[in-house]
C-alpha positions as CSV (number, residue, x, y, z in Angstrom):
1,X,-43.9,68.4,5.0
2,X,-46.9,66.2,6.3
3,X,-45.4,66.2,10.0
4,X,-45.0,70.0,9.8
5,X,-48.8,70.7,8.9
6,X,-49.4,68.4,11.7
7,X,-47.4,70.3,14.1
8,X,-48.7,73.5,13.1
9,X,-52.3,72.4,13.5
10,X,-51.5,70.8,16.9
11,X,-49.6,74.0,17.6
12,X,-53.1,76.2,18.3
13,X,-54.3,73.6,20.9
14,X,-50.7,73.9,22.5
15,X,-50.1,70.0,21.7
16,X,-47.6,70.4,18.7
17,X,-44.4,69.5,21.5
18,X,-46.2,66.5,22.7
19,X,-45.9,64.6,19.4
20,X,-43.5,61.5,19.7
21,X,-41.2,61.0,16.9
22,X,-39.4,57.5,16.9
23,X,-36.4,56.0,15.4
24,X,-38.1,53.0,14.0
25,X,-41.5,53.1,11.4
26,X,-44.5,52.8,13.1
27,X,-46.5,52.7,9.6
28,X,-49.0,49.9,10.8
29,X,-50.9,49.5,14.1
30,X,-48.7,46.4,15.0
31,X,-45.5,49.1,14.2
32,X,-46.9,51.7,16.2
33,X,-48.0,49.6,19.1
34,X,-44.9,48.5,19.6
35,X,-43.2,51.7,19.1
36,X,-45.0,53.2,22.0
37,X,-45.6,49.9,23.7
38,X,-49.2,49.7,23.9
39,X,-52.0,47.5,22.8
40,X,-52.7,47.6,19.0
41,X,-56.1,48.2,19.5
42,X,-55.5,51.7,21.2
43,X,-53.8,53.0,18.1
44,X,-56.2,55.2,16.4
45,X,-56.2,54.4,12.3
46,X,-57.0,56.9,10.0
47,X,-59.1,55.2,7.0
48,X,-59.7,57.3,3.9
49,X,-62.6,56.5,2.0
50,X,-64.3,57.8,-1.2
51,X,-67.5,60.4,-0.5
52,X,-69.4,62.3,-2.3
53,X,-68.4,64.4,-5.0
54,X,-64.5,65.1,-5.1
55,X,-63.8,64.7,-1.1
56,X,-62.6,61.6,0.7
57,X,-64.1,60.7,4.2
58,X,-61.6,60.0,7.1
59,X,-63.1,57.6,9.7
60,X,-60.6,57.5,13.1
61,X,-61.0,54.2,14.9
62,X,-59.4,51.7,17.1
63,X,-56.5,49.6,15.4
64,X,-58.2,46.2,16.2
65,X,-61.6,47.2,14.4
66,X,-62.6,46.5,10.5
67,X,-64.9,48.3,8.4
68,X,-68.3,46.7,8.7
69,X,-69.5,47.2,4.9
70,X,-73.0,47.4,6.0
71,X,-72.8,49.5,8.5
72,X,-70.5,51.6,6.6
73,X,-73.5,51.9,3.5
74,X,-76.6,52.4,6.1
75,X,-74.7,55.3,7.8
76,X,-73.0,57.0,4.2
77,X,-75.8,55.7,1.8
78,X,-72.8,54.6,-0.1
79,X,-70.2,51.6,-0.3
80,X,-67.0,51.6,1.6
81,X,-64.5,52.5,-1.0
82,X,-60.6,53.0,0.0
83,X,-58.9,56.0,-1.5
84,X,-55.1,54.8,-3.5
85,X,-52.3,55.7,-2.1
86,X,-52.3,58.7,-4.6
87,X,-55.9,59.6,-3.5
88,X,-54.8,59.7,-0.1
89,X,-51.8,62.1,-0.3
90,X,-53.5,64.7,-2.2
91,X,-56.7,64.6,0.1
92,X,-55.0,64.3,3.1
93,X,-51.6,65.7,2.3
94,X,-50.3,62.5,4.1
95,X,-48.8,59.2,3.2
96,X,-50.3,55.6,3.8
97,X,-48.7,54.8,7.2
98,X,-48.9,58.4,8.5
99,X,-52.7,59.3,7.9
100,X,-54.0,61.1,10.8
101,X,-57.1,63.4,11.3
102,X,-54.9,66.5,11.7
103,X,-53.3,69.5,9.1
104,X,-55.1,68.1,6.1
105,X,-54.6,68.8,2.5
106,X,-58.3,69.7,2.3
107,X,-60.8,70.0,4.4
108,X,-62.1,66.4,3.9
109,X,-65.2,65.1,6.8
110,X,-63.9,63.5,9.8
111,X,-65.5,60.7,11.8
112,X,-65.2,58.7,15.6
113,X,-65.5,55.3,15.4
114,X,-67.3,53.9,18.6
115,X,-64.5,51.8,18.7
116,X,-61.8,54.0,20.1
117,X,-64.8,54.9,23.2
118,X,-63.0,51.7,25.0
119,X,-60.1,53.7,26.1
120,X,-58.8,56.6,28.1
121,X,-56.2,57.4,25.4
122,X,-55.2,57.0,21.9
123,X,-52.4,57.4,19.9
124,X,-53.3,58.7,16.4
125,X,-50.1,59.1,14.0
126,X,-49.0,62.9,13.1
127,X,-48.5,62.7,9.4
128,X,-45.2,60.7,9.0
129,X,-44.3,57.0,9.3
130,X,-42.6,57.4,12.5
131,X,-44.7,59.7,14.5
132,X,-47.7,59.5,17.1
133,X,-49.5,61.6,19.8
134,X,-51.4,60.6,23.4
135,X,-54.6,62.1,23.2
136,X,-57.8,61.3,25.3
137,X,-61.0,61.0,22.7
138,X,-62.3,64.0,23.5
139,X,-59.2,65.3,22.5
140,X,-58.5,63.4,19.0
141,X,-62.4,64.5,18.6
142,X,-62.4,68.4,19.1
143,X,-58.8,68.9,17.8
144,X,-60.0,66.8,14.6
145,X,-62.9,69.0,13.9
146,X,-64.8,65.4,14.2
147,X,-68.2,65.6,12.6
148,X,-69.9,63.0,14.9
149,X,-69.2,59.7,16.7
150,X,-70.4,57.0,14.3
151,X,-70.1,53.0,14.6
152,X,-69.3,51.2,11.1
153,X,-66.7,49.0,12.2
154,X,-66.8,45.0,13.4
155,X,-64.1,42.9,15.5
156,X,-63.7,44.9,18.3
157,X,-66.6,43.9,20.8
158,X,-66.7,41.1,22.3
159,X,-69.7,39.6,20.6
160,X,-68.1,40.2,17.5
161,X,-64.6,38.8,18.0
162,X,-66.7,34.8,19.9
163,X,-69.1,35.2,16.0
164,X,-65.4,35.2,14.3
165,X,-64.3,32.1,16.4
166,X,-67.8,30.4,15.9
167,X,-67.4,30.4,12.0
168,X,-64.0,29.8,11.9
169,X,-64.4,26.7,14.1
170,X,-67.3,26.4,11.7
171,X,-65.1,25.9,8.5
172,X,-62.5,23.9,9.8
């Protein structure tokens, strides 16, 4: 059913025929990189959080980026909190592995990650384990119904990934 809400919401931008469907899961960013043999980093993961009140918060970013738990707080004014897999199927009508921005359950808040800016295109997932799309970011953005372009994530920049080598080498 996911895949088909996906389709249909694609459908009014004239992009529901682009969506790539493979024979193999591509339920993780290494799965889906490899399934459309690209980069990890320019698969664009859907992360569902808690918000306020009853709705989650989806926050779109690269597939090499992490939640950056401060960041995350000074931009929500609350802690980073994953919805369960149960959560994220009734908010997003989607299952863990096929979360994506698009045909939603409800109409939950959708976020950009700065992260994803790095590249021409991205390839979000379309509701199922084994689907993606190519979309610019201005695309994933306006056919999202994106709220804003935020930056809560870590790992990705170049800073960040040398500070995770420094205290690693640090530790050892």
């Amino acid at each position: 059913m996911s895949l088909e809400s996906v389709k249909a919401h694609l459908k009014k931008y004239e992009r529901d025929k682009d969506i790539l469907e493979f024979d193999t899961i591509s339920a993780t960013v290494d799965q889906a990189a490899e399934a459309i043999g690209v980069i990890p980093a320019k698969i664009a993961k859907t992360l569902s959080f808690r918000g306020e009140g009853d709705l989650g918060i989806l926050v779109v970013a690269a597939g090499d980026a992490r939640i950056d738990n401060k960041k995350f707080r000074e931009t929500f004014g609350m802690k980073a909190r994953m919805l369960s897999a149960d959560e994220v199927v009734e908010q997003t009508g989607h299952i863990v592995g096929g979360v994506c921005p698009f045909g939603l359950a409800k109409d939950l808040d959708v976020y950009m990650d700065a992260s994803l800016k790095r590249f021409e295109l991205v390839y979000p997932a379309c509701g199922s384990q084994n689907s993606a799309i190519e979309l610019t970011c201005e695309e994933l953005y306006k056919y999202a119904h994106a709220k804003e372009w935020i930056e809560v994530t870590k790992g990705w920049q170049e800073d960040d990934v040398r500070d995770e080598t420094a205290t690693a080498k640090e530790h050892m």
